[in-house]
Residue, then its C-alpha position, 0 to 999 in steps of 0.5 A: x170308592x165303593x159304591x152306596x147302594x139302596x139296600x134299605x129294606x123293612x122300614x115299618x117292621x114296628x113302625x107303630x112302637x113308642x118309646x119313652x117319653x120324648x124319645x125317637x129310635x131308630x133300631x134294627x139289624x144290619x143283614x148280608x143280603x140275600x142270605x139275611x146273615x148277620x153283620x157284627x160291628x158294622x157303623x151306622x150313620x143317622x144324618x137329620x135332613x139338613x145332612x148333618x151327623x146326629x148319631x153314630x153307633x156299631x151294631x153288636x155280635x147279632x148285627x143289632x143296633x139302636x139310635x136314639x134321636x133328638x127329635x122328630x123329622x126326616x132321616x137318613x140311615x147309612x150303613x158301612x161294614x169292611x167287605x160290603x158295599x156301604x148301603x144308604x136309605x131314603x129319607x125315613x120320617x120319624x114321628x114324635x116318641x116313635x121307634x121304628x124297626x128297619x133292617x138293613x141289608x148290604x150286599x158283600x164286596x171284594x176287599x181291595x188290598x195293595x201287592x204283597x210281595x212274599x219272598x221265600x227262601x227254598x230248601x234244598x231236600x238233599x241238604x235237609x237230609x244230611x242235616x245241613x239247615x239243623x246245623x246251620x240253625x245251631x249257629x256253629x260254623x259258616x253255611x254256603x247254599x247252592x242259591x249262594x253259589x250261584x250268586x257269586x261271580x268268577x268261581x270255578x273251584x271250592x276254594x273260590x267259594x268259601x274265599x270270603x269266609x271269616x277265618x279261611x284263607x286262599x293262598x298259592x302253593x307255587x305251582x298256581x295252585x290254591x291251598x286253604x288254610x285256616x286260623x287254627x286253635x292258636x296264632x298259626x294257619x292250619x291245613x284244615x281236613x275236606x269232610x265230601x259226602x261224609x268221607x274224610x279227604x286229607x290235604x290238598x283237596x282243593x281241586x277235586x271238586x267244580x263249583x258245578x258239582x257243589x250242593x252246599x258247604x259248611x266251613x268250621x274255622x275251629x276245632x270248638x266248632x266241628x259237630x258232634x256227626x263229623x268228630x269219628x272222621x276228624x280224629x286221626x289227623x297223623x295223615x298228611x299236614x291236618x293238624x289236630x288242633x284245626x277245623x274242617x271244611x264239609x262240602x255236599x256235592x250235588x251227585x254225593x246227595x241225590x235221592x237215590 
């Protein structure tokens, strides 16, 4: 709890005004000590001198505040503001039909807030200049960072990566090698073409490339989805088992996207 400090200052600044008849103010100006800046939306307190609550008022855009009181007698100004220290006088007397000036001076405090814990997800710069993150933000496709690959357990190749992807499936060719196929246009798997480093590679690929040479991989289950930047590499598809009507598998590895 902050501490009240005494900071009332310039009690009698017009002590002698009068006010209308059957009136008592108490106006003034809340300050930010030893510059004198004003303090805007402040909360003035006015207790009487039993304690009790007679007044409450926010000092304006200049820090200025009135009060007018029920009557004469003895009073206690208090003072609060976020970002200052609460400030409470002495007991002031109000005299009948008399308006006092005082200035009230708080001292600046340090705000005290609870822990922020802010998470921010980095951007790899070799991804970000192939285009990787504008893809991904248009929604097409599957997208696998290097933060994502380091979070997965058991991986040693990129089909081991992209296992879990909607639409691509692992199987064994027979010899204990993994082939990925996808769903393809119609009910039938395709062999989709590996697109590494912008260079088109035909199946099989799965073994070319460690997870520890992998930078990110974009997986396009469907031929709807292949970007406009990969459509000169995927139109040939006579070699090898590509089918024309599959998708594609793009993978960014950490040499082929270095910065030279």
């Amino acid at each position: 709890m902050r501490a009240l400090r005494l900071l009332l200052v310039g009690a009698a600044l017009s002590a002698a005004a009068v006010g209308p008849a059957g009136a008592q103010v108490i106006s003034g100006q809340l300050l930010e000590a030893d510059v004198d800046r004003p303090i805007p939306f402040g909360e003035v307190t006015i207790l009487d001198g039993e304690g009790d609550v007679v007044a409450t008022t926010f000092s304006d855009g200049q820090g200025r505040f009135a009060v007018r009181l029920p009557r004469s007698g003895i009073y206690t100004v208090y003072a609060a503001r976020l970002g200052y220290f609460n400030a409470v006088s002495e007991g002031i007397e109000v005299a009948d039909r008399q308006e006092l000036a005082i200035a009230v001076r708080l001292a600046p405090a340090p705000v005290e807030v609870d822990s922020l814990a802010v998470e921010v997800e980095g951007r790899s710069l070799p991804l970000l200049r192939v285009g990787f993150y504008d893809r991904a933000a248009a929604g097409q496709g599957h997208f696998i960072t290097r933060r994502d690959i380091v979070s997965m357990i058991g991986v040693r190749h990129l089909p081991d990566v992209i296992r879990e992807v909607p639409g691509v499936r692992i199987s064994s060719d027979g010899f204990g090698r993994d082939r990925v196929t996808l769903r393809g246009t119609f009910a039938g798997s395709c062999l989709p073409m590996l697109v590494l480093d912008g260079l088109a590679i035909h199946p099989p690929w799965e073994d070319i490339l460690e997870v520890e040479d992998i930078e990110g991989v974009e997986v396009y289950s469907r031929p709807s989805q292949i970007p406009a930047r990969f459509d000169n590499l995927t139109a040939d598809r006579s070699r090898g088992a590509a089918s024309a009507r599959c998708g594609i598998v793009v993978a960014w590895s950490r040499q082929g996207t270095r910065e030279d």
